[in-house]
C-alpha positions in Angstrom: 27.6 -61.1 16.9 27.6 -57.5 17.0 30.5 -55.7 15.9 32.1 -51.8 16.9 30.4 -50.1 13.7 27.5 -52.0 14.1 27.1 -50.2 17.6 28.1 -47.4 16.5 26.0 -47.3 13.4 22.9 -48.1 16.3 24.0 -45.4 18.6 23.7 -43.4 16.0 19.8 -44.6 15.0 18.9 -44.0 18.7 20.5 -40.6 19.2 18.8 -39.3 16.4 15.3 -40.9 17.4 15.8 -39.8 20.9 16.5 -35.9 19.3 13.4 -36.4 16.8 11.5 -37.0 19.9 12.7 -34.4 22.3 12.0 -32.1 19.3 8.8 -33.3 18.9 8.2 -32.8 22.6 9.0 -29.1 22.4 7.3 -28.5 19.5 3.7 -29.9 21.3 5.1 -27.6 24.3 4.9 -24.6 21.9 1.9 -25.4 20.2 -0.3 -25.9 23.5 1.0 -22.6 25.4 -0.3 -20.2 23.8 -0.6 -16.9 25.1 -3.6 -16.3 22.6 -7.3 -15.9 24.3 -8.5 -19.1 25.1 -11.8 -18.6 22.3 -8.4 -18.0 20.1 -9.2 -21.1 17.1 -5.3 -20.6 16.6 -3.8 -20.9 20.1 -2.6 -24.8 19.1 -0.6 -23.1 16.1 -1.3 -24.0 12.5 -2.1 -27.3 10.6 -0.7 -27.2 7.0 -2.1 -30.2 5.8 -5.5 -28.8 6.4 -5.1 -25.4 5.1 -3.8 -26.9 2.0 -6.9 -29.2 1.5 -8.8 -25.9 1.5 -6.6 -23.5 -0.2 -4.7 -25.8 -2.7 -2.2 -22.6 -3.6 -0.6 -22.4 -0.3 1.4 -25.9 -0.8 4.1 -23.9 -3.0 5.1 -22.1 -0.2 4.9 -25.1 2.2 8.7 -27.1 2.7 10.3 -29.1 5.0 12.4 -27.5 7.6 15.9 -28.9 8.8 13.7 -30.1 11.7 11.5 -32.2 9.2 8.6 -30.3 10.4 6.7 -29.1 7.5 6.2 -24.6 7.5 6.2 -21.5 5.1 9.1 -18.6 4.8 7.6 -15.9 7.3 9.7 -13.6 5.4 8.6 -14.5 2.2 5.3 -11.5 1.7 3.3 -13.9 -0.9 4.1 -16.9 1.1 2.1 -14.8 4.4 -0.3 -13.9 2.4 -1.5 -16.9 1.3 -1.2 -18.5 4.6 -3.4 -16.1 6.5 -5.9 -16.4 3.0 -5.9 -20.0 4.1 -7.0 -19.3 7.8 -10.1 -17.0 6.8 -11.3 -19.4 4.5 -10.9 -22.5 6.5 -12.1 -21.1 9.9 -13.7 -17.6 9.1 -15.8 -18.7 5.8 -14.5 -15.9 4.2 -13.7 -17.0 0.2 -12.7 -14.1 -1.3 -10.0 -12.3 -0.1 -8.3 -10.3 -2.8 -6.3 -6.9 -1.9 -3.2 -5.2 -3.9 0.4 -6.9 -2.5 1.3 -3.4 -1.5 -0.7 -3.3 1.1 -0.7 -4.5 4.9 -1.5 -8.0 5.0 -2.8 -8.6 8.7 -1.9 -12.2 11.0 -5.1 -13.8 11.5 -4.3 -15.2 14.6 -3.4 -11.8 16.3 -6.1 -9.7 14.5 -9.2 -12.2 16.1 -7.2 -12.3 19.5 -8.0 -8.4 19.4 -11.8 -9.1 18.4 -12.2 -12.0 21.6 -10.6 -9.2 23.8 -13.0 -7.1 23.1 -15.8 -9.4 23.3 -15.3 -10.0 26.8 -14.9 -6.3 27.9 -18.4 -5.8 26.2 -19.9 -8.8 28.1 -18.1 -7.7 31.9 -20.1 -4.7 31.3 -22.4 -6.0 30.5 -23.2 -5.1 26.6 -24.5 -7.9 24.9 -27.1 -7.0 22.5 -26.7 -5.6 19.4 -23.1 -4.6 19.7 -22.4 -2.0 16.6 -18.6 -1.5 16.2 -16.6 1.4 14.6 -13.2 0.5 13.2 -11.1 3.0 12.8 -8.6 2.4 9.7 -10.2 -0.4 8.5 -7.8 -1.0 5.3 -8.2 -2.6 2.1 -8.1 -6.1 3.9 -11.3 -5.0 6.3 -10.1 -7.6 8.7 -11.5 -6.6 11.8 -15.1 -6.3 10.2 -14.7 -9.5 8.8 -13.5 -11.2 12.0 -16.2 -9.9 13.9 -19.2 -10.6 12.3 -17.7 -14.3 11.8 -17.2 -14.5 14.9 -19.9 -12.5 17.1 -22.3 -11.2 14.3 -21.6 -7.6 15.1 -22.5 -4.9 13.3 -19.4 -2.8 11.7 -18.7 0.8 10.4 -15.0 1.0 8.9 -13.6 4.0 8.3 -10.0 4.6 6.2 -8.8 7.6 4.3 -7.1 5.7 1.2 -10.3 5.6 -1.5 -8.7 2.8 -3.4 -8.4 1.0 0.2 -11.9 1.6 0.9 -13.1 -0.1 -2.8 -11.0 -2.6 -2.1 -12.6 -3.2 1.5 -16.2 -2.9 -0.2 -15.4 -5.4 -3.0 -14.2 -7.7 -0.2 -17.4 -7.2 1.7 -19.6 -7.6 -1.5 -18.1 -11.1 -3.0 -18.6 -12.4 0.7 -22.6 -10.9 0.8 -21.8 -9.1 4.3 -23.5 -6.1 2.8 -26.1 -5.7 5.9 -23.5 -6.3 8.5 -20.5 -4.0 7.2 -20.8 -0.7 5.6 -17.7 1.9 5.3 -16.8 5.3 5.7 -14.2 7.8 4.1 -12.5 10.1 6.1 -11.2 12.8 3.9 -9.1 14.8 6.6 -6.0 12.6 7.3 -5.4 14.7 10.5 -8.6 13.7 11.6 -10.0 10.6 13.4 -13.5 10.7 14.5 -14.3 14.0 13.3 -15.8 13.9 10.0 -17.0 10.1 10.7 -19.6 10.4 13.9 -22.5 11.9 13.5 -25.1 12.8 16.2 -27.3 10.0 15.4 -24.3 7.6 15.7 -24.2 5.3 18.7 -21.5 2.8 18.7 -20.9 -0.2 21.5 -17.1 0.2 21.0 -14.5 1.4 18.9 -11.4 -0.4 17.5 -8.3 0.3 16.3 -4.6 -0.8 15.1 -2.8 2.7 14.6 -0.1 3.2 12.5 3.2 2.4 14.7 6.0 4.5 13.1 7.2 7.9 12.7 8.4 7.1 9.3 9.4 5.4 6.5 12.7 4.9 8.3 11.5 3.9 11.0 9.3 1.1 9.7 12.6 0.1 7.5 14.3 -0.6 10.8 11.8 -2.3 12.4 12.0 -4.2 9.5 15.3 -5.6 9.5 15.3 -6.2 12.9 12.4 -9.1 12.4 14.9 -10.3 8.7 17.5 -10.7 11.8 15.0 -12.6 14.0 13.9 -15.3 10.9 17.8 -15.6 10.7 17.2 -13.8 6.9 20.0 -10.8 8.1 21.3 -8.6 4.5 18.5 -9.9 2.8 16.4 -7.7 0.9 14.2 -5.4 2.9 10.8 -6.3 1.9 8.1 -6.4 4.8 6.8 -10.0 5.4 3.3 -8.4 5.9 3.9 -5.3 3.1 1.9 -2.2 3.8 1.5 1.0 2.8 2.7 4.6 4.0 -0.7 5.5 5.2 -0.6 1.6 7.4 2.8 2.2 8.2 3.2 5.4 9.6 2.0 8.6 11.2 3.2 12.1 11.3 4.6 12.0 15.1 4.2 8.3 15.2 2.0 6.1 17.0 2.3 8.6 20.2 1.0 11.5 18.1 -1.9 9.9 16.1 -3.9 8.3 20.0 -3.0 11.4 21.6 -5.6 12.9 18.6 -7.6 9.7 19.2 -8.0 10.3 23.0 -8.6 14.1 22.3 -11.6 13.3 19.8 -13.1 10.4 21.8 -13.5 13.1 24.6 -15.5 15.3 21.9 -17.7 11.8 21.0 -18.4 10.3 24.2 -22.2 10.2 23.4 -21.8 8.5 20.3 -19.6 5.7 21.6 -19.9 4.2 24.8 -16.1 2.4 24.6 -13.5 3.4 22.8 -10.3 1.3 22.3 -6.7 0.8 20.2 -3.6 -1.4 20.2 -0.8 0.4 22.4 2.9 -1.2 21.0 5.2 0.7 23.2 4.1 0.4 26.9 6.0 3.4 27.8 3.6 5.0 26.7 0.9 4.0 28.9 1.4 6.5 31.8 1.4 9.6 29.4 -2.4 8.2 28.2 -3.6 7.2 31.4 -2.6 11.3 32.3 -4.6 12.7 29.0 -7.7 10.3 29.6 -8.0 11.2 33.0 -7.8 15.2 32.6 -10.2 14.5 29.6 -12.8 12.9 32.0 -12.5 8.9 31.3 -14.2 7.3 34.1 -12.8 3.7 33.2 -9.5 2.3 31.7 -9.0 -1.0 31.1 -5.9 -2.3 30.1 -5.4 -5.6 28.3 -2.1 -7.7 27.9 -1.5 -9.1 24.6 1.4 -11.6 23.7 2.0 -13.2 20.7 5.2 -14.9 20.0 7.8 -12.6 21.3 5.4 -10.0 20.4 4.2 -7.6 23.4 1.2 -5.3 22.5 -1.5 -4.3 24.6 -5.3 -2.8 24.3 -6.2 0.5 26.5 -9.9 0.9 26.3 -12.0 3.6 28.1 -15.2 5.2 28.3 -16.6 8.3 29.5 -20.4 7.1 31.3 
């Protein structure tokens, strides 16, 4: 015979099976739409378990959510950085992947998307062969270098003008042996972008770049709370979840200032590169680009949605033949 709390006791059992499973549900939703580029190796989310077979370090950061689903503090900054350590060296090859805490540390996922992107602007016009890429603030981490050639085999030039990121870059590139795919290149006028890196002899498929987002050190501040809000971590210390220096951070004028000089010095290059492209964050922006692009005598611009999360970014790519 069953009695009242015996029911009661089984209702309970079954309510919170039939919530594990809805959860469970959901969480397979999220993990299969993904708004990442379908050669994305991340677009089904991440798989702990695995990462920590390869990178044995990342299981201190690893706990059990009130969900029972196994994750890392996002707003934990060594916690990030050995997560995204994990993915290059499980998926990329990369094993060593050492920079100062100070500085930037980039999200895989959304760094490759960039690189796939780009890929398949190449191949629609049809440039396939030896595809030589300049990045343009390449950092200590050299991510997009990195990315490339373990992806497509490209050829890279980075560029930066922090010499303590560029040794940092060049030790990466050293303990990996990617010596005769990646070589860098300091610019030494910070109010400069291609000037004082292309040459005449250069002659570069694309080029790439993330640009520094903020206006200031403020600014970046703010932004910064706002994502402590979003991983429900409000009046907790401001300390960015992916770091980064002034120089990754921000620009003089902001990101608005530092393409407008970007799409001013392409227009001075257009022999040396036959694409040239950057990350846009704020999509009001676009119009005022398209304007300087077209009195500056793009023929093309391309365009190129990016979402990530509740992240909204974009790529404008042009080119002058």
């Amino acid at each position: 015979m069953i009695f009242g709390k015996d029911i009661r006791l089984l209702n309970k059992h079954l309510n919170k099976l039939f919530c594990s499973f809805e959860l469970s549900i959901k969480q397979l939703i999220i993990k299969t739409k993904s708004n990442f580029h379908e050669k994305n190796k991340h677009r089904a989310g991440y798989h702990l378990e695995v990462l920590c077979a390869c990178m044995p370090q990342l299981k201190e950061f690893v706990f059990l959510n009130k969900f029972d689903t196994k994750t890392i503090d996002f707003a934990n900054p060594k916690a990030v950085k050995a997560l995204n350590t994990a993915l290059l060296k499980q998926h990329y090859h990369i094993h060593y992947w050492e920079f100062p805490d100070i500085n930037l540390c980039p999200p895989i996922p959304g760094r490759v998307d960039y690189i796939h992107h780009i890929s398949q602007l190449l191949e629609t016009a049809n440039i396939t062969n030896n595809i030589k890429v300049l990045d343009i603030g390449t950092g200590a981490t050299c991510i997009y270098p990195i990315l490339g050639v373990a992806e497509y085999n490209w050829t890279f030039v980075g560029s930066d003008i922090d010499t303590k990121s560029i040794e940092t870059a060049q030790n990466i590139i050293n303990k990996n042996k990617l010596n005769t795919h990646i070589s860098l290149r300091h610019q030494k006028n910070p109010a400069q972008i291609l000037k004082g890196i292309l040459n005449e002899q250069d002659r570069f498929s694309i080029s790439i770049c993330n640009p520094p987002f903020y206006k200031s050190e403020r600014e970046a501040l703010e932004a910064t709370r706002r994502k402590l809000k979003g991983l429900n971590r409000e009046g907790a210390e401001v300390v960015r979840n992916f770091a980064g220096t002034h120089n990754e951070l921000w620009y003089k004028g902001g990101e608005k200032a530092f393409i407008h000089n970007y799409l001013y010095e392409s227009s001075l290059f257009r022999e040396q590169c036959i694409w040239f492209s950057t990350l846009v964050s704020k999509k009001e922006l676009l119009k005022d680009f398209y304007s300087s692009l077209k009195k500056l005598g793009a023929s093309t611009i391309e365009t190129i949605p990016m979402k990530q999360g509740n992240k909204l970014s974009r790529i404008v790519a042009w080119t002058f033949e």
